[in-house]
C-alpha positions as CSV (number, residue, x, y, z in Angstrom):
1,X,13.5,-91.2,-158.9
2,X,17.0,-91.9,-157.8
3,X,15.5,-94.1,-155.1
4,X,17.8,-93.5,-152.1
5,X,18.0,-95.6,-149.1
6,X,16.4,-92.9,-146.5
7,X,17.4,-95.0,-143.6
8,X,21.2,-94.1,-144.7
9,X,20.1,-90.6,-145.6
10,X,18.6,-90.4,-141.8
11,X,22.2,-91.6,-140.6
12,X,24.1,-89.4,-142.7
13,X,22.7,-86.6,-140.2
14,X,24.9,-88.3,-137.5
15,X,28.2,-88.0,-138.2
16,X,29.9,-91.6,-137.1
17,X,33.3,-91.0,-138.1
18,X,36.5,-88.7,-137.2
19,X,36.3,-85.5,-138.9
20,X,38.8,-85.7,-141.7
21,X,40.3,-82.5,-143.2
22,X,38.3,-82.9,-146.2
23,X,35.1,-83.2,-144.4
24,X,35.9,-80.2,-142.6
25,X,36.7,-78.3,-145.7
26,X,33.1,-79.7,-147.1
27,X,31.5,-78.6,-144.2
28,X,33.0,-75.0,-144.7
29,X,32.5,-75.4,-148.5
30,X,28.6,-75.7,-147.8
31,X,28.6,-72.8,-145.6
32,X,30.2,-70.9,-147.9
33,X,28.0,-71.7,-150.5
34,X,24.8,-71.1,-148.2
35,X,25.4,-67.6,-146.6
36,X,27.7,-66.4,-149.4
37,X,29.6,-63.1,-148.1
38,X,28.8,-61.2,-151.5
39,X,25.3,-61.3,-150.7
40,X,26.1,-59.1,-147.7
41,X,27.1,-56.5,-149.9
42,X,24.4,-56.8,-152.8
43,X,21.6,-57.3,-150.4
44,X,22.2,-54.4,-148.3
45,X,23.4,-52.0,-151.4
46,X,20.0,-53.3,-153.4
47,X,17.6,-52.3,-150.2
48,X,19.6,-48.7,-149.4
49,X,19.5,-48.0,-153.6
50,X,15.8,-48.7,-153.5
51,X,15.1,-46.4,-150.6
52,X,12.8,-49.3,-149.0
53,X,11.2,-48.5,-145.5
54,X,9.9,-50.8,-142.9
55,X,6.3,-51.4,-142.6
56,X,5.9,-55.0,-141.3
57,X,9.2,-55.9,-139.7
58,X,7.3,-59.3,-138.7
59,X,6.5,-59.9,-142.3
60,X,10.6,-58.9,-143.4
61,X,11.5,-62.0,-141.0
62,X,8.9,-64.6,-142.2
63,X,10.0,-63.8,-145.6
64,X,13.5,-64.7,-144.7
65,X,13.0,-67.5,-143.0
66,X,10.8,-69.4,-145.1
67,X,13.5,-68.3,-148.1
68,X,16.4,-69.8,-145.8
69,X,14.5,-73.0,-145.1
70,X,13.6,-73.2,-149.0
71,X,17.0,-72.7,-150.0
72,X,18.6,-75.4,-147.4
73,X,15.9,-78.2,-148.3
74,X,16.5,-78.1,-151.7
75,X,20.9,-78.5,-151.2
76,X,19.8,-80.7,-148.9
77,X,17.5,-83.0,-151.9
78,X,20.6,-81.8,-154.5
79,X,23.0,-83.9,-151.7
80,X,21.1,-86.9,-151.4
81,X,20.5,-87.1,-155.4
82,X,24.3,-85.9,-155.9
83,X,24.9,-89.1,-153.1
84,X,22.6,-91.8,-154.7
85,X,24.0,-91.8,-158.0
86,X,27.2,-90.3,-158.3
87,X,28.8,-91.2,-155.0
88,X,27.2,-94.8,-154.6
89,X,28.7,-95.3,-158.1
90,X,32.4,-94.3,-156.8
91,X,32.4,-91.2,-159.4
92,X,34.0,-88.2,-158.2
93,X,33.2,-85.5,-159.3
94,X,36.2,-84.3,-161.5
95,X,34.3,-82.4,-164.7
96,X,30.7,-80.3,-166.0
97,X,29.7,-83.7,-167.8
98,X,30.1,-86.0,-164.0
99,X,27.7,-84.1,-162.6
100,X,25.1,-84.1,-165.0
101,X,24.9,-88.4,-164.4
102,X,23.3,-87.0,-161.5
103,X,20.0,-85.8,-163.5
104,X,19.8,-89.3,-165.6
105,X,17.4,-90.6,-163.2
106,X,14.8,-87.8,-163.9
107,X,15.7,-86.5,-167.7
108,X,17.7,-89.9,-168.8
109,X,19.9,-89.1,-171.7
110,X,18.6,-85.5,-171.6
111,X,20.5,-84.9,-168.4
112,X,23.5,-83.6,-170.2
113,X,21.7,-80.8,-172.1
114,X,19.2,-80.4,-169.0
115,X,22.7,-79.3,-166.9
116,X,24.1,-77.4,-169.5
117,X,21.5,-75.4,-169.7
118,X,21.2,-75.0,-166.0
119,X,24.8,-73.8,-165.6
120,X,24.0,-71.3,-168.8
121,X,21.1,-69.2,-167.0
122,X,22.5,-69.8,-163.6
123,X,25.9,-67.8,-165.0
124,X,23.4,-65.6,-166.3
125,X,21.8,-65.3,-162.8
126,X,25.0,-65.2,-160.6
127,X,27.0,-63.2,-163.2
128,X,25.8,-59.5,-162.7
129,X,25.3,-60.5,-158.7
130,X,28.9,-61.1,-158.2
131,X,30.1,-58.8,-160.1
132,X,27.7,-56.3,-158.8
133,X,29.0,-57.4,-155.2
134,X,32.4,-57.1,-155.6
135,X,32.1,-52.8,-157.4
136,X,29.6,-52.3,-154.3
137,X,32.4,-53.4,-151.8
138,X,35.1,-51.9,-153.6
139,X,33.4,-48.7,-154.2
140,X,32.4,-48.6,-150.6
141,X,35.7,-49.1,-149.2
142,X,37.2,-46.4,-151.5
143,X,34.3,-44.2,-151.2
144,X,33.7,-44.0,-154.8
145,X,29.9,-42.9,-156.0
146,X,28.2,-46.1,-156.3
147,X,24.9,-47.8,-157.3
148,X,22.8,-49.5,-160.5
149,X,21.0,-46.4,-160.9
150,X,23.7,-43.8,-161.6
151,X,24.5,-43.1,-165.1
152,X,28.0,-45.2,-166.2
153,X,30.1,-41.0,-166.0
154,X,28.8,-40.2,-162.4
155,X,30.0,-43.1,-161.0
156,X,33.3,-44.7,-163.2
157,X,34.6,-46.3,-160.4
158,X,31.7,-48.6,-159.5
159,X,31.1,-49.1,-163.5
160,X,34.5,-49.9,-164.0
161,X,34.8,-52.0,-161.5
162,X,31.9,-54.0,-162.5
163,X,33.2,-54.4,-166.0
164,X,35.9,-55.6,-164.9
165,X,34.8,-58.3,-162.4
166,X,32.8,-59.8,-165.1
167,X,35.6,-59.4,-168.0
168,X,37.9,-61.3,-165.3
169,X,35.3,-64.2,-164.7
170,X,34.8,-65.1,-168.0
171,X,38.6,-65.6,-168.7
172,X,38.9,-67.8,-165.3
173,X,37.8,-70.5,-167.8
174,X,40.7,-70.8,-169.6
175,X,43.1,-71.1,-166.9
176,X,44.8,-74.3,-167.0
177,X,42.4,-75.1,-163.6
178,X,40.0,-77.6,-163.1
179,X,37.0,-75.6,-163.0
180,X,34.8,-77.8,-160.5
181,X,38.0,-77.7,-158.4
182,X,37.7,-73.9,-158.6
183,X,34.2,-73.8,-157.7
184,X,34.4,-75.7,-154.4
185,X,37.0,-74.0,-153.3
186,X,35.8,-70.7,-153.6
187,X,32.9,-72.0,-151.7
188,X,35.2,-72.9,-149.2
189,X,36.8,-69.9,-148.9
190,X,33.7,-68.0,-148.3
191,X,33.0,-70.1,-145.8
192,X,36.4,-69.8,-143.7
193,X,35.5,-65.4,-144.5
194,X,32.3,-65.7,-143.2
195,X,32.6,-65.5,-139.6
196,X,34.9,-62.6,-140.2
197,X,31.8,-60.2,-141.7
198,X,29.3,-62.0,-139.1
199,X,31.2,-60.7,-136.6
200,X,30.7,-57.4,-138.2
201,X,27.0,-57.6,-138.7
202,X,26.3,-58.9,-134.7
203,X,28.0,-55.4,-134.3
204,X,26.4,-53.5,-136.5
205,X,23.1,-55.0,-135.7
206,X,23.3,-53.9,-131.8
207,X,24.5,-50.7,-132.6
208,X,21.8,-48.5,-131.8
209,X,22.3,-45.3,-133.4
210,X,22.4,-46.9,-136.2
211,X,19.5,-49.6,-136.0
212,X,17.3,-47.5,-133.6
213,X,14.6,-49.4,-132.6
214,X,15.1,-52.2,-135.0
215,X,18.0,-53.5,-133.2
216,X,18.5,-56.7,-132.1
217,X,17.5,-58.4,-129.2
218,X,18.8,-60.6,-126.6
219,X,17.1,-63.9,-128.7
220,X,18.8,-62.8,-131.7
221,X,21.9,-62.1,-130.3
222,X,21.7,-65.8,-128.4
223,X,21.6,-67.4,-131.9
224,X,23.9,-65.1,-134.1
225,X,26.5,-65.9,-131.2
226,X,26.1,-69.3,-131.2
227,X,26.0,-70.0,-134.8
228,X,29.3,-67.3,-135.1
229,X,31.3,-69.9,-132.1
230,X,30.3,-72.6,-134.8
231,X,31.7,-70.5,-137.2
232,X,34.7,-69.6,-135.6
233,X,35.2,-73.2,-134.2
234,X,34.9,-74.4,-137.9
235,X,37.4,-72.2,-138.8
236,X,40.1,-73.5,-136.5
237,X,39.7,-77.6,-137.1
238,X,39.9,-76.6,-140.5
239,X,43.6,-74.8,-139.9
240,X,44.2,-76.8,-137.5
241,X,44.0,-79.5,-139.7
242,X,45.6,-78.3,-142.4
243,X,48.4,-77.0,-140.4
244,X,48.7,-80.3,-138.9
245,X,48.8,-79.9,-135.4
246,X,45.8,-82.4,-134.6
């Protein structure tokens, strides 16, 4: 609908240019926004709280990589339409309402209420997630009593904490910030943290004693190294850069 020119689109894989420091920082930013370190936390704190065994380890991974691939094809598609009318037009994107021109090509002047009820039940969505993240982490690291399941008295700490992640996000808004400026860098910062917990999780993962049998193996380790020296190398153009020293 947006009609693209997919010999550009098939060029834009290639990177032609000099890295600038805020193509670095995008690159980070969609990191950050694809493997999201809060999803460490919830995803591994939903599996333990619902006491779920493995019974087809091969099933567990072609779940996860077909959701991975879903997941990057469709940024990928939000990119290119984001690219074909907003960035071909020369609007950047600065408020809620610029990004919705990107939807006039499929819902015309619909787009507006089309978005704004996208961001409403993806706040519902990501709401409890984040906030459910950030009292699993924090009750974890202070080894408070912890999970969706306990009653709100036997476990104040976690509740508390969750309360108050969401009390705190819902004031963010009227901070005299730029709200899409907020939201990408966030993203970015989760991407600079990620190699951080990755680095935890490639240890974790060949710990034996506590993965037994299910740990990893030399393949796995191959790719989670590799993809962690991208990481890492990522992580120092980007401070490089900012720092200025190249």
């Amino acid at each position: 609908l947006a009609r693209p020119d997919w010999f550009s689109v098939l060029q834009g894989f290639i990177p032609a240019h000099i890295p600038t420091v805020s193509f670095i920082i995008a690159i980070v930013g969609i990191i950050g926004t694809t493997i999201s370190p809060y999803m460490l936390f919830w995803q591994a704190s939903d599996e333990l709280e619902e006491h779920k065994t493995i019974l087809r380890p091969k099933d567990i991974e072609v779940d996860t990589a077909f959701g991975m691939l879903w997941s990057n094809i469709v940024a990928m598609f939000i990119i290119i339409a984001a690219a074909s009318t907003l960035w071909i037009a020369g609007i950047n994107i600065e408020t809620v309402a610029q990004a919705a021109i990107a939807l006039q090509p499929l819902a015309g002047q619909t787009a507006y209420i089309l978005f704004a009820l996208g961001v409403i039940v993806s706040g519902f969505l990501s709401l409890p997630v984040l906030a459910g993240s950030t009292a699993y982490a924090v009750s974890e690291t202070f080894g408070w009593r912890e999970g969706l399941n306990k009653k709100v008295f036997s476990a104040k700490g976690f509740y508390f904490t969750f309360m108050l992640s969401l009390i705190v996000g819902s004031f963010i808004v009227f901070l005299p910030v730029n709200p899409v400026h907020l939201l990408y860098y966030t993203q970015v910062l989760d991407g600079f943290l990620t190699p951080f917990l990755v680095t935890i999780l490639l240890l974790l993962s060949n710990n034996k004693s506590v993965m037994g049998r299910y740990a990893n193996n030399r393949k796995k380790n191959a790719l989670l190294t590799l993809f962690l020296c991208i990481l890492v190398f990522l992580d120092i153009i980007l401070v490089s850069q900012l720092l200025g020293i190249f």
